[in-house]
C-alpha positions as CSV (number, residue, x, y, z in Angstrom):
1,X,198.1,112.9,-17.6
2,X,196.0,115.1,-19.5
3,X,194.4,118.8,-19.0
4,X,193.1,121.8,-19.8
5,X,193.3,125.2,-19.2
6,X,190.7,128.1,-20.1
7,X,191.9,131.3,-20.1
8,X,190.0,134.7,-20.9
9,X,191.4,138.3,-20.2
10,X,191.2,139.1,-16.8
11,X,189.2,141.6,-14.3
12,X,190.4,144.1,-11.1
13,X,189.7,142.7,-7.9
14,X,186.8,145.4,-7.4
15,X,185.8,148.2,-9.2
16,X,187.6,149.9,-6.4
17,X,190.0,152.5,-8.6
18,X,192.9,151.3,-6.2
19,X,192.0,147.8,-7.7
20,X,191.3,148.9,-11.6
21,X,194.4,150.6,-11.6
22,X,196.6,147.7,-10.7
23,X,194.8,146.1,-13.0
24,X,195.2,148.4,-15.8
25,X,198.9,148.7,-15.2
26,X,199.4,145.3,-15.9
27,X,197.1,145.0,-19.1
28,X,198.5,148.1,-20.4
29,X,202.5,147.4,-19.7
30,X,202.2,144.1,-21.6
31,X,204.3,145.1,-24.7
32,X,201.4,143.8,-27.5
33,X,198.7,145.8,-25.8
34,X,200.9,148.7,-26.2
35,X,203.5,148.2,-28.6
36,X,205.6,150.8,-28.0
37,X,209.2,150.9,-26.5
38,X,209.5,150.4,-23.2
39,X,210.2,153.9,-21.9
40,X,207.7,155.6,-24.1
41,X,204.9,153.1,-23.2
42,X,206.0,153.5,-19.1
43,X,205.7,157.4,-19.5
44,X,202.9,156.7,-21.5
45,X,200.6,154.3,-18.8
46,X,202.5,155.0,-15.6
47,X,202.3,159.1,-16.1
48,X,199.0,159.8,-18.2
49,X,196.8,157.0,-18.1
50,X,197.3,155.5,-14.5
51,X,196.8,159.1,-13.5
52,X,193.2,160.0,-15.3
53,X,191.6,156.6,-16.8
54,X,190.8,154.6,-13.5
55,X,188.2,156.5,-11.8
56,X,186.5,156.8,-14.9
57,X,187.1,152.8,-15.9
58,X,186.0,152.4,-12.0
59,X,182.6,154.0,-12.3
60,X,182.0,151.7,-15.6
61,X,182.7,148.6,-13.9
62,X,180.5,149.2,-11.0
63,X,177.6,149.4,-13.1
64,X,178.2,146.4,-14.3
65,X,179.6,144.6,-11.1
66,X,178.0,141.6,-10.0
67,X,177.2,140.3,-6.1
68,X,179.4,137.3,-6.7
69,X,182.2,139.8,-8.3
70,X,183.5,140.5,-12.0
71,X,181.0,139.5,-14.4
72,X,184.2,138.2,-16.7
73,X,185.4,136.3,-13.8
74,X,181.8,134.7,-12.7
75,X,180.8,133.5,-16.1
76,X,184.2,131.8,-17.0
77,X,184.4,130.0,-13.6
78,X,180.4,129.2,-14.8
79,X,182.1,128.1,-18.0
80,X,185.0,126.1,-16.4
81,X,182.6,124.3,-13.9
82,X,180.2,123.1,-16.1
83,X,183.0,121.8,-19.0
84,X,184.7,119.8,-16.3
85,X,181.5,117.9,-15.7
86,X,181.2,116.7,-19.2
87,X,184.9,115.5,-18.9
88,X,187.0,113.0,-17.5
89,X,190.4,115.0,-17.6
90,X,191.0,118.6,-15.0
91,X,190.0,121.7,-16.6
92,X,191.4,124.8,-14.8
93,X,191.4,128.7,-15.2
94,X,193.4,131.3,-15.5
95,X,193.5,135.1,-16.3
96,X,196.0,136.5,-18.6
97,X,195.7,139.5,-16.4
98,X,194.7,140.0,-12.5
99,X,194.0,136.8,-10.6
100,X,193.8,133.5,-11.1
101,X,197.0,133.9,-13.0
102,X,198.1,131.7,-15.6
103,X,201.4,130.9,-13.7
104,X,198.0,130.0,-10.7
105,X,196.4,127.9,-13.0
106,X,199.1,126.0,-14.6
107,X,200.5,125.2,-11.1
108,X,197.0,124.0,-10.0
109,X,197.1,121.3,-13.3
110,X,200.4,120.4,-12.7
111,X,199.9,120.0,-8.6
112,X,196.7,117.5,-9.9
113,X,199.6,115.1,-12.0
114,X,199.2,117.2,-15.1
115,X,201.9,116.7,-17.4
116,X,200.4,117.9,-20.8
117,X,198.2,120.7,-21.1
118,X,196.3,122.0,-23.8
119,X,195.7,125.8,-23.8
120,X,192.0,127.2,-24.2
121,X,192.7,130.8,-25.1
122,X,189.0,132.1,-25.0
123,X,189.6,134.1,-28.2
124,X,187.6,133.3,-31.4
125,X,189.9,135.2,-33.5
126,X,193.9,135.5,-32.9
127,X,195.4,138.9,-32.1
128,X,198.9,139.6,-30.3
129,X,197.3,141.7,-27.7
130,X,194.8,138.7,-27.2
131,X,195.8,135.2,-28.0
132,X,199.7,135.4,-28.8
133,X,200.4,137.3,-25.5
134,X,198.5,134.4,-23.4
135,X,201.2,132.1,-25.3
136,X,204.3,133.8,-25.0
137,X,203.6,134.0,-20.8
138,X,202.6,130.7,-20.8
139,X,205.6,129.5,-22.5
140,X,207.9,131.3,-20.5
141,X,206.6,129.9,-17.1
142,X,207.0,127.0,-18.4
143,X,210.5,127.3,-19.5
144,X,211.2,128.7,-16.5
145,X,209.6,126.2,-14.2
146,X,208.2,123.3,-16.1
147,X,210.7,122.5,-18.5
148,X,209.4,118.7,-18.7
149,X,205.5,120.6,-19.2
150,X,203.7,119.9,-22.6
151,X,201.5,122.0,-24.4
152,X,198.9,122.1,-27.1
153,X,196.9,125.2,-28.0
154,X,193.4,125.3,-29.3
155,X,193.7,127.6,-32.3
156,X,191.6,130.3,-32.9
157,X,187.8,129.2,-33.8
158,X,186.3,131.8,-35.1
159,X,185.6,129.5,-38.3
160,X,184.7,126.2,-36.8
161,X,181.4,125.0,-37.5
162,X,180.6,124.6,-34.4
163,X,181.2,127.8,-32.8
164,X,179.3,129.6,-36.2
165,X,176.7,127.0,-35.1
166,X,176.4,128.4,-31.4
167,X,177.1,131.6,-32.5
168,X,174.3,132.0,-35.0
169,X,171.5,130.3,-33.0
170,X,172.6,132.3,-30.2
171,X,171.7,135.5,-32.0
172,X,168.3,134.1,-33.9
173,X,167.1,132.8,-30.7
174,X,167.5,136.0,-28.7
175,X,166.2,138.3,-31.8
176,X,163.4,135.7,-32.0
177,X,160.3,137.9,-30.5
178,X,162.2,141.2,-31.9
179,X,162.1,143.5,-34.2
180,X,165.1,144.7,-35.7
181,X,166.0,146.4,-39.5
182,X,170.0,146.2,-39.0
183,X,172.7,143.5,-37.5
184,X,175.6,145.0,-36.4
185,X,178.6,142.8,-35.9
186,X,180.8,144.7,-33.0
187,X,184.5,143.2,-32.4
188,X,187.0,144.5,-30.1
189,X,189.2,146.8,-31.5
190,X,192.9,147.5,-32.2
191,X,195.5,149.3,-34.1
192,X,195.7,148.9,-37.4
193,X,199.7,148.7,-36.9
194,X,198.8,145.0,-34.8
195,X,197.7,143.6,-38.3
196,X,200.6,144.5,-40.2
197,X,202.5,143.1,-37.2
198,X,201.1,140.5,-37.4
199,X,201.7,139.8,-41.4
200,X,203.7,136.8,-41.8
201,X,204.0,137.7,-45.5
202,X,205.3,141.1,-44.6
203,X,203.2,142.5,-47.3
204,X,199.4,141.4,-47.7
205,X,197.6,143.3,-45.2
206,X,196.8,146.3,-46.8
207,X,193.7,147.0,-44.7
208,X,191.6,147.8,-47.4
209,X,189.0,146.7,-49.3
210,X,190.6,143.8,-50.9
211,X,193.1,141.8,-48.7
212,X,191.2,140.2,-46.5
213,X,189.1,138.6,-49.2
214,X,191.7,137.4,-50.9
215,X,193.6,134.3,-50.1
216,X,197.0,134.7,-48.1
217,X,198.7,132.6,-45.6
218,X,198.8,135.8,-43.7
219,X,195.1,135.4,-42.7
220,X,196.2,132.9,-40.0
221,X,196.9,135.3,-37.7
222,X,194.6,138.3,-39.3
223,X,192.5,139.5,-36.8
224,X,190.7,141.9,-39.2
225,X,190.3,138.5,-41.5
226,X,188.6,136.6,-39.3
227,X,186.7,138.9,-37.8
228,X,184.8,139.8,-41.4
229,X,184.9,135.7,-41.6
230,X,183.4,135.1,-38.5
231,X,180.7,137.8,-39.7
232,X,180.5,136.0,-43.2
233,X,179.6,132.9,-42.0
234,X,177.3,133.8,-39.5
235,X,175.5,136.0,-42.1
236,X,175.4,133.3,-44.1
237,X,174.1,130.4,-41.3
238,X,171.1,133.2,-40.5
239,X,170.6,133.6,-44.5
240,X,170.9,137.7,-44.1
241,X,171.0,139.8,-47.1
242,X,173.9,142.1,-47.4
243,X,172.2,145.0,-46.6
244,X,170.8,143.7,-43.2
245,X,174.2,143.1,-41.5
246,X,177.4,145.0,-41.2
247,X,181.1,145.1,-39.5
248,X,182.6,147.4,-37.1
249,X,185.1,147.5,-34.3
250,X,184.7,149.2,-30.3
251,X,186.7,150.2,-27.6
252,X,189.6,152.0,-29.1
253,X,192.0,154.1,-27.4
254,X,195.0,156.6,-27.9
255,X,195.2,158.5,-31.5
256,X,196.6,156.2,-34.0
257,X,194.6,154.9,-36.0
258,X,192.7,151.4,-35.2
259,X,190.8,149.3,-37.2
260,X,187.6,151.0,-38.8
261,X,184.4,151.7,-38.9
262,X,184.3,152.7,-35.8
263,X,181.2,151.0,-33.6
264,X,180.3,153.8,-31.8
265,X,179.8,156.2,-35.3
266,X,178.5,153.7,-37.2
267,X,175.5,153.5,-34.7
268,X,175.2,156.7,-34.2
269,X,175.3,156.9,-38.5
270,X,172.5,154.1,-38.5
271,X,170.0,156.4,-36.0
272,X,170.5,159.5,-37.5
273,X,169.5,158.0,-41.3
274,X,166.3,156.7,-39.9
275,X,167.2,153.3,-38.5
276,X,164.6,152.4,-35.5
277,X,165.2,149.1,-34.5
278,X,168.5,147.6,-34.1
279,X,170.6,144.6,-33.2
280,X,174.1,144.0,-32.1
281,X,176.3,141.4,-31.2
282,X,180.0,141.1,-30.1
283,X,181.4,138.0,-31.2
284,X,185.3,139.0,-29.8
285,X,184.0,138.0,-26.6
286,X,183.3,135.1,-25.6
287,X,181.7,136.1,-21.8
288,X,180.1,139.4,-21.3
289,X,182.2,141.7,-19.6
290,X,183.0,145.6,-19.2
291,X,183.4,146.1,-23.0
292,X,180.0,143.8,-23.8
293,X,178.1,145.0,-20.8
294,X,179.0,149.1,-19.7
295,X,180.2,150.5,-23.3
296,X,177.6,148.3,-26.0
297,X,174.7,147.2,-23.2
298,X,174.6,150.3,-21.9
299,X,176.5,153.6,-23.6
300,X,176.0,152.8,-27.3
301,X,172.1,152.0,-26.5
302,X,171.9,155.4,-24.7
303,X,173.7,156.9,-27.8
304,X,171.7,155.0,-30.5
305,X,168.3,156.3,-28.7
306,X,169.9,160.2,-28.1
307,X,170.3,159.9,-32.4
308,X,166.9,159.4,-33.1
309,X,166.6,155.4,-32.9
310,X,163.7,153.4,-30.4
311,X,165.5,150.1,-29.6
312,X,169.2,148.4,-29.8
313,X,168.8,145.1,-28.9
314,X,172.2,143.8,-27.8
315,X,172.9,140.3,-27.8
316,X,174.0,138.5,-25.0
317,X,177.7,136.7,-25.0
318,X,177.3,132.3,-25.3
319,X,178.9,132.7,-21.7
320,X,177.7,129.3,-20.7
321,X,175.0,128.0,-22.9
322,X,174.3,124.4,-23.2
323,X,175.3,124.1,-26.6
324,X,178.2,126.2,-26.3
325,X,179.7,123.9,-23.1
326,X,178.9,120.6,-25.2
327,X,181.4,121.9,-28.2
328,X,183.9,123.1,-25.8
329,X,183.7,119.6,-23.9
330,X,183.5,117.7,-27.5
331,X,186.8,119.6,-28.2
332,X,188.5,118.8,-25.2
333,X,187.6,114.9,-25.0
334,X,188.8,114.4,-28.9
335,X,191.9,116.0,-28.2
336,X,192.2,113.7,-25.2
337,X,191.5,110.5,-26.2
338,X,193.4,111.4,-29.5
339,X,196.1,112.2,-27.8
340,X,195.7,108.8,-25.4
341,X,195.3,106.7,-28.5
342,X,198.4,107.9,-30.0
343,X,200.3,106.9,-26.8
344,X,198.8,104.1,-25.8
């Protein structure tokens, strides 16, 4: 029997700092969000950042806290409800951090007869700290519990058709009444050592002007790549001229360097030359959440007014549009009657 399993990042409990800092000891322990060795990263999280960053991450998340609970949380069970009425086989959820787990949710399919699952890693573009982690855990409960348990992972979509498709009339339907001079395409960021990490080639990702335009098998797991993809194609869907879009890259932390231009300078760069009216949109996420919500929906379009601009219009996540459920539904029933055919 067949099923699938949707899994996004993960939430604290509450926005309790109690809560946000179990929360952020997990995320931050997992050895690709913080690649360091083991000792430096636990001196690192459990004696610096545990001590200082959750009351401040606390106070972010309960501006954007919902009645029903995490925004992240609500909108993927939103996601995972409506997806399973479209199709005929289970579709559960999990959290690659906090709760449901992925050990939860992978119990939950199996309990239901489940013995081949396909992993939904709500991801557009791969990353270690992202999509790879989500695998590795997954495989090891399974190795560890499930031995008999297939899998099949979606792989990153931040090319498909379809998702430009959603993607892109997404954004011209919410900018449809507006007026905005400048697109800015915000992803999540990370360090630029992830990418050379990440380089099956071991010697194509330069991170410069260059590499990521030109061919490489490297690109498959590129996040810089198919982030400027994912913004090519889009661009390209809407029919914007180059000057009317550009790239950049939020939330980064620590002092090495990550992936550049930064999102919160190149806003504040776009005000202070004279730009009034603005758009943004994050296409790393899939579901608003802190990063979508407290630092773009709220502290860039505070710092974009303080520089001398009027209006940031910040585009909404596809969360759980119509369009966006129907692909992720399509996707699912082809790789189930697909799979079906080939066994029956």
């Amino acid at each position: 029997m067949k099923g699938a399993l949707l899994i996004n990042l993960g939430s604290p409990e509450s926005p309790n700092p109690k809560d946000v800092k179990k929360y952020l000891g997990e995320f931050l322990m997992d050895e690709r969000v913080i690649d360091l060795a083991k000792p430096l990263r636990t001196f690192l999280v459990k004696g610096i950042i545990l001590n200082t960053r959750p009351k401040k991450s606390a106070k972010a998340y309960k501006k954007i806290w919902w009645k029903e609970g995490s925004p992240l949380i609500v909108l993927s069970q939103r996601l995972q409800e409506a997806v399973q009425k479209k199709v005929s086989v289970p579709i559960g959820l999990a959290m690659r951090y906090g709760t449901p787990s992925i050990e939860q949710g992978i119990k939950e399919l199996v309990d239901q007869g489940v013995d081949e699952i396909m992993l939904i890693p709500l991801y557009p573009q791969f990353a270690m700290a992202t999509t790879e982690t989500i695998l590795v855990l997954a495989e090891n409960i399974r190795d560890e519990k499930y031995p008999d348990l297939e899998f099949t992972v979606l792989p990153p979509f931040y090319n498909h058709p379809d998702y430009v498709r959603v993607l892109s009339e997404s954004i011209q339907e919410y900018l449809s009444d507006k007026d905005w001079e400048h697109l800015l395409f915000s992803y999540h960021g990370i360090p630029e050592r992830h990418i050379r990490k990440s380089d099956v080639t071991k010697s194509h990702c330069k991170i410069d002007k260059s590499c990521c335009q030109t061919a490489s098998k490297a690109h498959q797991y590129c996040y810089r790549h198919q982030c400027y993809e994912t913004t090519r194609q889009v661009a390209e869907y809407l029919g914007l001229k180059e000057d009317r879009f550009s790239t950049s890259f939020q939330s980064r932390l620590g002092v090495d360097p990550w992936l550049q231009p930064y999102t919160d300078q190149t806003v504040a760069r776009f005000a202070k030359k004279g730009t009034k009216k603005m758009a943004i949109v994050t296409p790393a996420f899939v579901s608003d959440c802190l990063e979508t919500l407290e630092e773009i929906g709220m502290e860039a379009v505070e710092d974009f007014e303080e520089k001398g601009g009027e209006e940031l219009h910040v585009v909404p996540c596809i969360n759980t549009r119509k369009d966006w459920v129907n692909v992720m539904s399509r996707w699912i029933d082809q790789w189930a009657k697909a799979e079906m055919a080939s066994t029956g």
